[in-house]
VEXPA-374693 format. One record per residue (C-alpha): residue number from 1; x negated, y, z negated. Coordinates in Angstrom, 3 decimals. Example, Ala and Ser with C-alpha at 12.3 -4.5 7.8 and 13.67 -1.06 7.14 Angstrom:
nr: 1 px: -12.300 py: -4.500 pz: -7.800 .
nr: 2 px: -13.670 py: -1.060 pz: -7.140 .
REM end
This chain:
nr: 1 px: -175.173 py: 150.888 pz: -197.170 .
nr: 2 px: -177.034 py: 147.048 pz: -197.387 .
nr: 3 px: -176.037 py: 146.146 pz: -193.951 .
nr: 4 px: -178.503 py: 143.177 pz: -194.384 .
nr: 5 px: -176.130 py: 142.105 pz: -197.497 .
nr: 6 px: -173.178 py: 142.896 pz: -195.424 .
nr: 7 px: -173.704 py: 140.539 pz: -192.210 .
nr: 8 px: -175.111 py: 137.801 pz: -194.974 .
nr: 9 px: -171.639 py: 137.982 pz: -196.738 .
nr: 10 px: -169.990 py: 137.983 pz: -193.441 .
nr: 11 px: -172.174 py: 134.945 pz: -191.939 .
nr: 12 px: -170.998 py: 133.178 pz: -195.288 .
nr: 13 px: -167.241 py: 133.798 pz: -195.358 .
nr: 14 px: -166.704 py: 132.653 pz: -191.520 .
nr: 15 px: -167.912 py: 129.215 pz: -192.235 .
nr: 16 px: -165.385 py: 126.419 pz: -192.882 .
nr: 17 px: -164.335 py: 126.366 pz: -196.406 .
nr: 18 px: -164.125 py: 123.097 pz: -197.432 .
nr: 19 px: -162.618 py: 123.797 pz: -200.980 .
nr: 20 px: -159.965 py: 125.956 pz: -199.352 .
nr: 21 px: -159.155 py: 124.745 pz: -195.953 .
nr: 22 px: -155.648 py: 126.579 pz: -195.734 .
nr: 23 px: -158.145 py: 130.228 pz: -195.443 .
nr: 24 px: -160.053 py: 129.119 pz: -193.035 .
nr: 25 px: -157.080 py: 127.196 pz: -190.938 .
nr: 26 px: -155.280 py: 130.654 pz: -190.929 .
nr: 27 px: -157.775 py: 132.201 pz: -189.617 .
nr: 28 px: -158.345 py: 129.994 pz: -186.662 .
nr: 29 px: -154.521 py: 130.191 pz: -186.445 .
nr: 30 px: -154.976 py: 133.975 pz: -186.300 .
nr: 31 px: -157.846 py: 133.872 pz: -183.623 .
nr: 32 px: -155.796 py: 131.627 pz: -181.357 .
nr: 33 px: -152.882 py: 134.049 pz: -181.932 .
nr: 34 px: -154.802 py: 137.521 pz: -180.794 .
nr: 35 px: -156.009 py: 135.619 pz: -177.554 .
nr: 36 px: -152.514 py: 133.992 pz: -176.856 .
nr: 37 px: -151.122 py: 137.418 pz: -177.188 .
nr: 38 px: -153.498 py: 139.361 pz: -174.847 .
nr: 39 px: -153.241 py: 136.284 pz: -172.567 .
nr: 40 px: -149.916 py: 136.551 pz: -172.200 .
nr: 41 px: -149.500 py: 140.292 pz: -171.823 .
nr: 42 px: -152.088 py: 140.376 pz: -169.354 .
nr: 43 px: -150.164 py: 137.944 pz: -167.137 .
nr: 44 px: -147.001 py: 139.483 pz: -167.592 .
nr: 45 px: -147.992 py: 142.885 pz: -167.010 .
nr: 46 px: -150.326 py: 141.640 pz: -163.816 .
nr: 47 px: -146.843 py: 139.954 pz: -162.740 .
nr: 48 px: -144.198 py: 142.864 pz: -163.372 .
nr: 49 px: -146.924 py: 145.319 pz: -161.798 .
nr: 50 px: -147.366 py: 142.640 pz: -158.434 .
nr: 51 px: -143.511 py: 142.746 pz: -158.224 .
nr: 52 px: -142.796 py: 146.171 pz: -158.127 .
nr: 53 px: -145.404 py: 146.300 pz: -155.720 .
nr: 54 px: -144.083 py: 143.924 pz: -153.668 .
nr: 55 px: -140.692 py: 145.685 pz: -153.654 .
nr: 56 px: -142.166 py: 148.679 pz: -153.052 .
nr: 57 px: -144.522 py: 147.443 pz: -149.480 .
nr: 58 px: -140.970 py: 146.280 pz: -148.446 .
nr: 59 px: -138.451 py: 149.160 pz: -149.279 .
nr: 60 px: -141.079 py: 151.212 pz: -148.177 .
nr: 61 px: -140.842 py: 149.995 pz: -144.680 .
nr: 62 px: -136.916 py: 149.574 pz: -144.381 .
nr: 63 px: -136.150 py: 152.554 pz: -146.010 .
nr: 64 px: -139.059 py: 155.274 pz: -144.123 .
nr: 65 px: -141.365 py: 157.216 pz: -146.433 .
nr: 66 px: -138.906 py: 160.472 pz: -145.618 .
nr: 67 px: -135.510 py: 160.324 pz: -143.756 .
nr: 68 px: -134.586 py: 163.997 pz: -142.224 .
nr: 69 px: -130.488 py: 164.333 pz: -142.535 .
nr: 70 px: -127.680 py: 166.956 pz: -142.034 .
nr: 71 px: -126.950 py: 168.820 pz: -144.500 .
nr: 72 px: -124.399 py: 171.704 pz: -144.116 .
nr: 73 px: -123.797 py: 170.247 pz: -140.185 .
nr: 74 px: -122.865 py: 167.020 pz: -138.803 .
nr: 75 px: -126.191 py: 166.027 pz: -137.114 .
nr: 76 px: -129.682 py: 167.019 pz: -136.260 .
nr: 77 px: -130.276 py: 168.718 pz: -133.041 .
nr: 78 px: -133.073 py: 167.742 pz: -130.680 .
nr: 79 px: -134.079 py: 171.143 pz: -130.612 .
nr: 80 px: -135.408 py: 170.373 pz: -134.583 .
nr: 81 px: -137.329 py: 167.117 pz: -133.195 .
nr: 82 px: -139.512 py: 169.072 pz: -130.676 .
nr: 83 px: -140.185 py: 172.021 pz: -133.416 .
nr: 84 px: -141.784 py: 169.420 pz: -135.921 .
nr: 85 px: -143.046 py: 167.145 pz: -133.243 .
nr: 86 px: -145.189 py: 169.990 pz: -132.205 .
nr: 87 px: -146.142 py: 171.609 pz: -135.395 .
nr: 88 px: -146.722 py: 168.463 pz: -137.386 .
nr: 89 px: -148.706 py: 165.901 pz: -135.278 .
nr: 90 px: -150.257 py: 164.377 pz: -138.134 .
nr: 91 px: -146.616 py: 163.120 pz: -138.614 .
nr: 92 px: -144.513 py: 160.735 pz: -136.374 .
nr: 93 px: -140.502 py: 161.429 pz: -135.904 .
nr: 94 px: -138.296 py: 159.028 pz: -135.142 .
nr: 95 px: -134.521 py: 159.916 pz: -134.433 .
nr: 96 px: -131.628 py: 157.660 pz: -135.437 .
nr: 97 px: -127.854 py: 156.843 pz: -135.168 .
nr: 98 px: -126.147 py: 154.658 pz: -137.407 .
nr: 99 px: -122.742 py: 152.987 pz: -137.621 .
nr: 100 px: -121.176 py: 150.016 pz: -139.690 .
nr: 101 px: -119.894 py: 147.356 pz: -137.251 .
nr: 102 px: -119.006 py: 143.964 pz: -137.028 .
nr: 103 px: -120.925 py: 141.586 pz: -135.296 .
nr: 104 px: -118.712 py: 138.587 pz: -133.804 .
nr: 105 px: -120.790 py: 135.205 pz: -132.037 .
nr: 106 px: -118.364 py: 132.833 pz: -131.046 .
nr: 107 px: -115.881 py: 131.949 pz: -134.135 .
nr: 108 px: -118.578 py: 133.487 pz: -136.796 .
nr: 109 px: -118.654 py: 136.903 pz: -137.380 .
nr: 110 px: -120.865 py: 139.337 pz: -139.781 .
nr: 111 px: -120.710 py: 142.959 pz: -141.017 .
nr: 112 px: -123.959 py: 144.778 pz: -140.498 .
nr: 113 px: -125.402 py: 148.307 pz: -140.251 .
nr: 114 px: -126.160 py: 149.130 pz: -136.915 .
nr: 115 px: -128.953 py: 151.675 pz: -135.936 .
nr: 116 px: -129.438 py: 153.682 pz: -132.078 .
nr: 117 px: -133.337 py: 153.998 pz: -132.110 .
nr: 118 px: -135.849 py: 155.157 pz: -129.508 .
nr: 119 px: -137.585 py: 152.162 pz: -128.743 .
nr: 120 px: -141.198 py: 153.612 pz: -128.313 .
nr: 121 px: -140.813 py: 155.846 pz: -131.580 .
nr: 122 px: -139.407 py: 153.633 pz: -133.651 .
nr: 123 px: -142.024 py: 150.821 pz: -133.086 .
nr: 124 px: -144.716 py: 154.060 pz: -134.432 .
nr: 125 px: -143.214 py: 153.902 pz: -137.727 .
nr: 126 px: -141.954 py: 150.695 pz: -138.379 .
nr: 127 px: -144.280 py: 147.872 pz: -138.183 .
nr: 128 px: -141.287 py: 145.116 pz: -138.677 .
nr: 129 px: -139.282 py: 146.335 pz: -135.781 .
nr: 130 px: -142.642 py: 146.632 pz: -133.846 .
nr: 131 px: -143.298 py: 142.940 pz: -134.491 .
nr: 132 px: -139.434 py: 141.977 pz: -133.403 .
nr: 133 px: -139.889 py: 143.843 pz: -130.063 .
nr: 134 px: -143.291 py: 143.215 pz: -129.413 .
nr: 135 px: -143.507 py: 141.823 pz: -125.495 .
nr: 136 px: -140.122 py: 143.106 pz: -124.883 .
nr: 137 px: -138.421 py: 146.028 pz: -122.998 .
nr: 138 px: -135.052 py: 146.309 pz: -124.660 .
nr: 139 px: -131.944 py: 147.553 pz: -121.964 .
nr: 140 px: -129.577 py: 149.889 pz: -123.637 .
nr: 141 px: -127.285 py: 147.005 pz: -124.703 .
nr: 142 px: -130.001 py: 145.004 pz: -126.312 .
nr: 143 px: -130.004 py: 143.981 pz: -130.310 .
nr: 144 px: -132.053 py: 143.155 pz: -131.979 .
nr: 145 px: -131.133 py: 141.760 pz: -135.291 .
nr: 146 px: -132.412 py: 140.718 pz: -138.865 .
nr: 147 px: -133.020 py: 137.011 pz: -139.423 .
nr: 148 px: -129.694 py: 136.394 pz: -141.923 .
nr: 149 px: -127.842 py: 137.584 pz: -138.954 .
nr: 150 px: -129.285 py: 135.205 pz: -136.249 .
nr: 151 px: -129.114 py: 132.209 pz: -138.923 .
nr: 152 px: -125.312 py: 133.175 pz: -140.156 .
nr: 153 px: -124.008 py: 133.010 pz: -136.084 .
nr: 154 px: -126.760 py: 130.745 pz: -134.714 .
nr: 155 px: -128.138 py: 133.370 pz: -132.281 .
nr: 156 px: -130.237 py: 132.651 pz: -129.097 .
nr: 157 px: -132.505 py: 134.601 pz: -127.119 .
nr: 158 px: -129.633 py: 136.853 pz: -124.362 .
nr: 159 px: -126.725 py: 135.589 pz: -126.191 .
nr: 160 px: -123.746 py: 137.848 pz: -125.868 .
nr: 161 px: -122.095 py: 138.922 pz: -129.157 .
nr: 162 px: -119.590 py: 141.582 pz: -129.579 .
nr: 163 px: -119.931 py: 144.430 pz: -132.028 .
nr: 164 px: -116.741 py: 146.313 pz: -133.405 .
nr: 165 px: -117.271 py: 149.697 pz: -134.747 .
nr: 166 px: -115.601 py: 151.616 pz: -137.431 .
nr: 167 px: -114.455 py: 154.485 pz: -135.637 .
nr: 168 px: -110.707 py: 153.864 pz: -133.315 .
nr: 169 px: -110.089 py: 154.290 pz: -130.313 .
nr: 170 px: -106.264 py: 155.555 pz: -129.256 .
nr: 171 px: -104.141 py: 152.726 pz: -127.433 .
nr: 172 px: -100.928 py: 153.310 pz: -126.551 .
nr: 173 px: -99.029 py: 153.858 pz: -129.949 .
nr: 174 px: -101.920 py: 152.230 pz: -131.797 .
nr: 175 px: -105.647 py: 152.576 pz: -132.759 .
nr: 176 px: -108.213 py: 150.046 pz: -131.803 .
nr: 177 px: -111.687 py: 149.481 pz: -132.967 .
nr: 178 px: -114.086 py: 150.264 pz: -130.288 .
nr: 179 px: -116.139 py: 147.064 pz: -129.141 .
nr: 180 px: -118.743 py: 146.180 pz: -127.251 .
nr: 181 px: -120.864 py: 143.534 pz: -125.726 .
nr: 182 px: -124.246 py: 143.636 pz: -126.455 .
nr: 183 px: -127.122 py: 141.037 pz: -125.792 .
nr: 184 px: -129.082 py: 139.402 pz: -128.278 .
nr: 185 px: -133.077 py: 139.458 pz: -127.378 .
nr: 186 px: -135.090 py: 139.326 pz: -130.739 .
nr: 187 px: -135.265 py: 139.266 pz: -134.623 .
nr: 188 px: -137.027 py: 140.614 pz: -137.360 .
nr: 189 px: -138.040 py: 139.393 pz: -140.768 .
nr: 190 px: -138.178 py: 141.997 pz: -143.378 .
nr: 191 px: -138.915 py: 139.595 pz: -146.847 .
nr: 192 px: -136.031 py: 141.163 pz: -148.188 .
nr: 193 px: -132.940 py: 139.234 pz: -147.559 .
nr: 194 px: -130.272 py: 141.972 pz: -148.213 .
nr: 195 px: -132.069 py: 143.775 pz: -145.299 .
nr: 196 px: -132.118 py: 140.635 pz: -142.863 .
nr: 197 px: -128.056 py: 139.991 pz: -143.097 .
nr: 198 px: -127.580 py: 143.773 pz: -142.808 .
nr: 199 px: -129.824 py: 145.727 pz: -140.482 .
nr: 200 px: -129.466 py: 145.806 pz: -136.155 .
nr: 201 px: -131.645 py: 148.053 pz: -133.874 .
nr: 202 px: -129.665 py: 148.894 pz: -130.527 .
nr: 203 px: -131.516 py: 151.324 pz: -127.849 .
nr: 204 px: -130.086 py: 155.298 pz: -128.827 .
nr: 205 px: -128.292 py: 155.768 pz: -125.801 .
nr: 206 px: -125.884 py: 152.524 pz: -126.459 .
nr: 207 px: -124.571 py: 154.301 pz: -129.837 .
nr: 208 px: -124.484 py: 157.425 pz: -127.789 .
nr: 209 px: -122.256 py: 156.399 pz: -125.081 .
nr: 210 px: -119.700 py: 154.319 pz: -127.676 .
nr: 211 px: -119.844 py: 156.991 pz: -130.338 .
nr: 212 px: -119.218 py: 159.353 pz: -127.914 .
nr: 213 px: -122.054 py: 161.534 pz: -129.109 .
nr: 214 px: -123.759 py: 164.165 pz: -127.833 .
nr: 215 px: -127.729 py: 163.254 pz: -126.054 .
nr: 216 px: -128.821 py: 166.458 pz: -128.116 .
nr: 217 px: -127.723 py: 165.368 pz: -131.764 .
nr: 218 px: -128.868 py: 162.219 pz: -134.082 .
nr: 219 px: -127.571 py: 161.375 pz: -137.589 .
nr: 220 px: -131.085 py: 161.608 pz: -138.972 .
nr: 221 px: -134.864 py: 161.556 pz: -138.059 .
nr: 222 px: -137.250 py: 158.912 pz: -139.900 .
nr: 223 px: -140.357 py: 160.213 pz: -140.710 .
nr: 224 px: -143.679 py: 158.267 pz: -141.247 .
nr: 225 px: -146.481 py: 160.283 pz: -143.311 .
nr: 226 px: -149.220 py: 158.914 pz: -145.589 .
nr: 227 px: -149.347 py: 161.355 pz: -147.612 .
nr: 228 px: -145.110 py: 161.570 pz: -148.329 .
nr: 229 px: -145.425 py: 163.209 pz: -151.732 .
nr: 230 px: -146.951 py: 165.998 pz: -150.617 .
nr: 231 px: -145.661 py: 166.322 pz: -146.930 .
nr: 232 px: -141.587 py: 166.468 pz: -148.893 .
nr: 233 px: -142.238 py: 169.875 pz: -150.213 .
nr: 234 px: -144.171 py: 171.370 pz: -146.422 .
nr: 235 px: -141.240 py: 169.824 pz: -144.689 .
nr: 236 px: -138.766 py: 170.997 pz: -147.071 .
nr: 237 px: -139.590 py: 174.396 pz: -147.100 .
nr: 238 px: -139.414 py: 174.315 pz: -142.807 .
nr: 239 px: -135.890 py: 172.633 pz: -142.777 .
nr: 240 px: -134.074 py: 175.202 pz: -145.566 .
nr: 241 px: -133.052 py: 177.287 pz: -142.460 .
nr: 242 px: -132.423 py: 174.328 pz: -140.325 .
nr: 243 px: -129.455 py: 173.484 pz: -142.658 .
nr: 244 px: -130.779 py: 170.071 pz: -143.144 .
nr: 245 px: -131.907 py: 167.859 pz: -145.941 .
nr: 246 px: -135.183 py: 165.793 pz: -146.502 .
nr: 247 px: -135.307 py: 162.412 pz: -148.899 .
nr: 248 px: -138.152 py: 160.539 pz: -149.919 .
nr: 249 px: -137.963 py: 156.530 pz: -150.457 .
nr: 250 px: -138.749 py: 156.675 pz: -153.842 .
nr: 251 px: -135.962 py: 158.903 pz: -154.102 .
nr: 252 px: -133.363 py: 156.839 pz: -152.701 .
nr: 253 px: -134.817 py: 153.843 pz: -154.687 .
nr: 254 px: -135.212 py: 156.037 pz: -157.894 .
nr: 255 px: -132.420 py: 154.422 pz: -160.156 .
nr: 256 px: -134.244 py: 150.522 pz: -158.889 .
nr: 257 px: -137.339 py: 151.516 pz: -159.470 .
nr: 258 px: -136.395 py: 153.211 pz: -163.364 .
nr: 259 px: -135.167 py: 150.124 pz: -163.808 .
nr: 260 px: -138.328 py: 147.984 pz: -163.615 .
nr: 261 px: -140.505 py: 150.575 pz: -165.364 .
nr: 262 px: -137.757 py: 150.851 pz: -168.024 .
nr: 263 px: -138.192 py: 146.766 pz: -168.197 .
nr: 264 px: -142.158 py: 146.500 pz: -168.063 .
nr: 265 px: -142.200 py: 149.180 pz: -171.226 .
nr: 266 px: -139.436 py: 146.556 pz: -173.246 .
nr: 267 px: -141.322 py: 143.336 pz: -172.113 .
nr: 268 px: -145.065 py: 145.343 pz: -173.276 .
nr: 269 px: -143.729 py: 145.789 pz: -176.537 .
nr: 270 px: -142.315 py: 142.349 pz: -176.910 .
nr: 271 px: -144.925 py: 140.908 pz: -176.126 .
nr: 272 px: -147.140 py: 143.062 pz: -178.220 .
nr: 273 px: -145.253 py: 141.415 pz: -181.231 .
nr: 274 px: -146.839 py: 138.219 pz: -180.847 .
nr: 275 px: -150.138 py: 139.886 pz: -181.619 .
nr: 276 px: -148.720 py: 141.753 pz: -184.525 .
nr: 277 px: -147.321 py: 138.612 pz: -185.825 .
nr: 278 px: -150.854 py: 137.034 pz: -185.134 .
nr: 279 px: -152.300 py: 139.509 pz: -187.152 .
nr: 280 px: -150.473 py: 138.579 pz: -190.181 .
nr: 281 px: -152.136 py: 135.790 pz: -190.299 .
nr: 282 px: -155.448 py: 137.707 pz: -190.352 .
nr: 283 px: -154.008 py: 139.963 pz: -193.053 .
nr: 284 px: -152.970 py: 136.812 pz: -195.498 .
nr: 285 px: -156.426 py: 134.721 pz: -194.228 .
nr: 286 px: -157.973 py: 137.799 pz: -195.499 .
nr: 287 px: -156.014 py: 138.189 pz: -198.868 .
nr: 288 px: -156.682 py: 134.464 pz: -199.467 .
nr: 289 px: -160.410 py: 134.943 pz: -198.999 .
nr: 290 px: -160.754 py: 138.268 pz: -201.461 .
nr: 291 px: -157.926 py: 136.039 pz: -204.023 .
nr: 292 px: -160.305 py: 133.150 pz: -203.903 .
nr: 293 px: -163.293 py: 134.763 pz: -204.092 .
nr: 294 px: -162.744 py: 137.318 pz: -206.625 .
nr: 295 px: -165.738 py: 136.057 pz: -208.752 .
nr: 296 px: -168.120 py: 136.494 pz: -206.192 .
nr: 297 px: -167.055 py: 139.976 pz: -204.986 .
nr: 298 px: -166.949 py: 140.828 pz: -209.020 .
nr: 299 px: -170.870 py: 140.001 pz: -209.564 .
nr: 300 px: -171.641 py: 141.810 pz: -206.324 .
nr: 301 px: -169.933 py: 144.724 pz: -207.631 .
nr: 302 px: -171.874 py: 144.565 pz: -211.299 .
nr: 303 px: -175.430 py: 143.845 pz: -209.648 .
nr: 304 px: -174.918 py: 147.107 pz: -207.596 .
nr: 305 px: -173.126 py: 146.760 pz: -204.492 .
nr: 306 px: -170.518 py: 149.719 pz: -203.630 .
nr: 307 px: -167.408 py: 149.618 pz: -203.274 .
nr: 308 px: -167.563 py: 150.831 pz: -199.355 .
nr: 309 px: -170.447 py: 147.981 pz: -198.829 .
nr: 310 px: -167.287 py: 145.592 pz: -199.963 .
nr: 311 px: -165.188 py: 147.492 pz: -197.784 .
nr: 312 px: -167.356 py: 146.593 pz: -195.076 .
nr: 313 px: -167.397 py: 143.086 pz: -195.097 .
nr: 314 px: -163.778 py: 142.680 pz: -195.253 .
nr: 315 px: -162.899 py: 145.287 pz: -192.423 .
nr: 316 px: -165.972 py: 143.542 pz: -190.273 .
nr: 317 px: -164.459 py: 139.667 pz: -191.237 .
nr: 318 px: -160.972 py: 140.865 pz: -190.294 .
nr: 319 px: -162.177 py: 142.520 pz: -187.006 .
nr: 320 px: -164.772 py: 139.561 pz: -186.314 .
nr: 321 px: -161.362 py: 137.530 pz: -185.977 .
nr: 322 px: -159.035 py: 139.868 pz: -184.222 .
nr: 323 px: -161.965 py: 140.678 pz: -181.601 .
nr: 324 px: -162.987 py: 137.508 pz: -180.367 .
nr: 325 px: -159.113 py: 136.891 pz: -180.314 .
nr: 326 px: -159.322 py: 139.828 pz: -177.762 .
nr: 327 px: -162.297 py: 138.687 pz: -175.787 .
nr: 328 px: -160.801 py: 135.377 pz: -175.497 .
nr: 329 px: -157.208 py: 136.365 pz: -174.730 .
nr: 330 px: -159.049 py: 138.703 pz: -171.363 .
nr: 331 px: -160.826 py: 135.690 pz: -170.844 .
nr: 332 px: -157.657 py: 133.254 pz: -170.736 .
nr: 333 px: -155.765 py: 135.782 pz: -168.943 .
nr: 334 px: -157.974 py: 136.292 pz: -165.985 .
nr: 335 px: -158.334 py: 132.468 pz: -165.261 .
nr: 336 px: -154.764 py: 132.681 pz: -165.825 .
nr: 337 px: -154.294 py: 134.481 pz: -163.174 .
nr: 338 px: -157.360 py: 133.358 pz: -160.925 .
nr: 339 px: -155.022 py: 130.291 pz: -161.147 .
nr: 340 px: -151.679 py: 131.581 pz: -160.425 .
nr: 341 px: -153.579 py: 133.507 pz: -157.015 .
nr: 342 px: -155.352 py: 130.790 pz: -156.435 .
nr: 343 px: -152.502 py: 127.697 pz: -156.582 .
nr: 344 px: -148.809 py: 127.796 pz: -155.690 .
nr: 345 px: -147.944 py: 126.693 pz: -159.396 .
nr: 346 px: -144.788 py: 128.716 pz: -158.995 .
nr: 347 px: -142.933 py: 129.178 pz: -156.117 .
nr: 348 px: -140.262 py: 131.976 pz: -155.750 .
nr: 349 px: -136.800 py: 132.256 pz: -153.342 .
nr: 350 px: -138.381 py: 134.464 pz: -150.931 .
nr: 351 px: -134.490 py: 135.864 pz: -149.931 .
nr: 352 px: -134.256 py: 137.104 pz: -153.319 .
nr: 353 px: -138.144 py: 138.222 pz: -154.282 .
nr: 354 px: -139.316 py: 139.528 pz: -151.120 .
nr: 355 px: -142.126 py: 136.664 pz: -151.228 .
nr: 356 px: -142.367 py: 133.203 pz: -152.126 .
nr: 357 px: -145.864 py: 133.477 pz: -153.628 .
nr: 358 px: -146.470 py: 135.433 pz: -156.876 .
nr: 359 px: -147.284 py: 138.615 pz: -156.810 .
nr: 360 px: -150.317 py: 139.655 pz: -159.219 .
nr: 361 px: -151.414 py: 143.089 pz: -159.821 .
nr: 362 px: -153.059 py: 144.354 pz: -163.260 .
nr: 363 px: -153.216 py: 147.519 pz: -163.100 .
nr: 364 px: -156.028 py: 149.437 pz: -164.658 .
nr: 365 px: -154.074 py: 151.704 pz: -167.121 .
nr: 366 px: -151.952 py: 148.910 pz: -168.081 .
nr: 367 px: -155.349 py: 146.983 pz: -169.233 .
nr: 368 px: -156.449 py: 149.512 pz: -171.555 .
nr: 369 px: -153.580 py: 149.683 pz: -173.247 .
nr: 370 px: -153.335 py: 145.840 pz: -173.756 .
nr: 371 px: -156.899 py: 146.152 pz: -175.159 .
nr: 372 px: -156.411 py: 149.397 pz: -177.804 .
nr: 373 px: -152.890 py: 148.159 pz: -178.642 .
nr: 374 px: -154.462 py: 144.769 pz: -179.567 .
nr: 375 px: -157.377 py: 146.674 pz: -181.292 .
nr: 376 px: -155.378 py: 149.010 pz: -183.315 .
nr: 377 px: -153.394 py: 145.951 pz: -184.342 .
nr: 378 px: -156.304 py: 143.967 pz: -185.473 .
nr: 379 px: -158.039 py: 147.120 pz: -187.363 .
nr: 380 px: -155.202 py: 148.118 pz: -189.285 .
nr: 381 px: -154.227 py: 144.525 pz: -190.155 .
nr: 382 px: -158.254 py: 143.745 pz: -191.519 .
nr: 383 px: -158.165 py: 147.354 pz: -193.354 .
nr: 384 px: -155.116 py: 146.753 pz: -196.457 .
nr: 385 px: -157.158 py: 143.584 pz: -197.640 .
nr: 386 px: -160.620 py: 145.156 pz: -196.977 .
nr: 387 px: -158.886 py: 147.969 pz: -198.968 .
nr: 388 px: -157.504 py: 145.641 pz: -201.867 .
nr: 389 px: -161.182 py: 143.961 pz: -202.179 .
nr: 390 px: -162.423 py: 146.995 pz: -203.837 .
nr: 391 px: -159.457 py: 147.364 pz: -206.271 .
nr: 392 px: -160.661 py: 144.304 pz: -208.106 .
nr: 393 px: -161.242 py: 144.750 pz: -212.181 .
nr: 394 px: -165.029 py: 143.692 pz: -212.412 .
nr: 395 px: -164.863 py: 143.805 pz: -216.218 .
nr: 396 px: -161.625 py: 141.704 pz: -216.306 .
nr: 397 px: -162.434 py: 139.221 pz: -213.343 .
nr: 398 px: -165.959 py: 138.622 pz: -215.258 .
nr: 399 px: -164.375 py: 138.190 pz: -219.036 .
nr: 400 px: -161.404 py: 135.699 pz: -217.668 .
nr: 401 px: -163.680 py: 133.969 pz: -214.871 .
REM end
């Protein structure tokens, strides 16, 4: 193959044609297409990817990498605590009671989920809770609370609130809440709103003493590990005899987290339309090009040029296009970005994203695909009229032309 003749050709047919402007504006059309399309799906994939992210860092606190719970019993027994305390340093326990309650401040009252923590343990695993009691030595009736809480009933530091719980207590011929006055001394801020209306820490021994519970048994144990995918199946296979259960977060956010991947995959091919719709413009730029210069392509053919030679320069003129449409569209989408990092163009409601700056995260995998989707798209859109060059009647074209 003449790949001197080829570029030549090539060279040739990418310069402005002033007889027929309408090729060559399609083609620019095309060009600005491809990049706008890779622009935008690198932004919007950088974006979905920085979200879940985001979500993730902040479930992933709230919510424990593993959560130990009774499973054919009504609690966990101490007993189980020192056992994997022991055998699993690498791992850090901390044990749990949890109630629904109302939380009452004056004339304003809130429901909430309260939990019974050890101080010192609970501060090892959770770094928001850590913050919130940092400086402090919480009493057992101490609360701490989440941030909606404190705003919703105007909380001080050592105000006195009352909490009523779910479970009754027997008066006379009727059933009471129980209730309790507890003192506020600090609050947290989680970045996810639901969590900072819901969520109060209390010391153990305060949920203890009004649950009536025994010192020896918790409602769960909150594990920290940083390696929780693999740690699930060594704990699991300890706690079968133990008649208790073992989560993961990912497992209690499973159906949230489907959810988003389920929505990245929709708005990937979406968006991927705007580059096949961009490359229609390379297929009929193209078609123009072989239409209008049927002549030329006939003599080539008739002073020996192949068929595949002809081939050639179409396929290379198409991919010419679509390819510097790529390179650009990278281009535009990394500045795109750069900007979004750099510049709080758009700011979110932090209550309802977790953060009010936006998150950005391209991940790797998600690049590649954006660049051999685009590809694919550009090659098989340059190949039908590289294809339909060579069909071309020399004989004919050269007798009528």
């Amino acid at each position: 193959m003449n790949k001197e003749l080829v570029n030549f050709i090539v060279k040739k047919y990418l310069r402005f044609d002033k007889k027929n402007p309408f090729i060559s504006v399609s083609a620019i059309l095309a060009f600005i297409g491809v990049a706008i399309g890779v622009m935008v799906l690198i932004i919007s994939m950088a974006i979905m990817n920085g979200t879940a992210k985001e979500f993730e860092k902040k479930l992933f606190t709230m919510n424990y990498p593993l959560s130990i719970y009774p499973k054919y019993q009504n609690s966990v027994n101490k007993k189980l605590l020192s056992k994997l305390e022991e055998k699993y340093q690498n791992l850090k326990f901390s044990p749990y009671l949890t109630s629904q309650a109302i939380v009452q401040s004056g004339d304003k009252m809130s429901g909430a989920v309260i939990f019974g923590v050890d101080q010192k343990k609970e501060a090892n695993i959770n770094s928001i809770y850590k913050e919130a009691v940092k400086d402090l030595d919480l009493k057992k009736y101490d609360i701490v609370v989440g941030q909606g809480i404190k705003d919703d009933l105007f909380l001080l530091k050592d105000n006195k609130v009352t909490l009523y719980f779910t479970s009754l207590n027997p008066s006379g011929f009727s059933m009471m809440p129980k209730m309790k006055r507890f003192k506020y001394k600090s609050a947290f801020t989680s970045g996810l709103h639901a969590y900072d209306k819901a969520y109060i820490y209390t010391s153990i021994e305060s949920l203890q003493t009004i649950m009536q519970k025994d010192s020896n048994s918790f409602d769960g144990i909150h594990v920290y590990s940083d390696n929780a995918f693999d740690d699930i199946e060594i704990l699991r296979k300890d706690l079968k005899k133990e008649g208790v259960g073992i989560v993961g977060w990912w497992q209690q956010n499973g159906n949230f987290f489907a959810a988003m991947q389920m929505e990245k995959k929709a708005l990937f091919i979406v968006l991927m339309l705007i580059i096949l719709v961009a490359s229609l413009n390379i297929i009929s730029s193209l078609l123009m090009t072989v239409m209008s210069r049927r002549k030329e392509i006939a003599l080539l053919l008739s002073m020996g040029a192949s068929a595949k030679e002809i081939k050639s320069i179409f396929l290379k003129l198409g991919t010419i296009i679509g390819f510097s449409g790529i390179v650009i569209g990278v281009l535009l989408g990394f500045f795109g970005m750069w900007i979004l990092d750099t510049f709080e163009i758009i700011s979110l409601p932090a209550d309802v994203y977790g953060t009010s700056k936006l998150p950005l995260d391209l991940d790797s995998i998600d690049f590649i695909s954006i660049i051999i989707g685009a590809a694919v798209i550009v090659t098989l859109s340059s190949y039908y009229p590289a294809k339909k060059a060579t069909k071309i009647d020399v004989i004919d074209v050269l007798r009528n032309e």
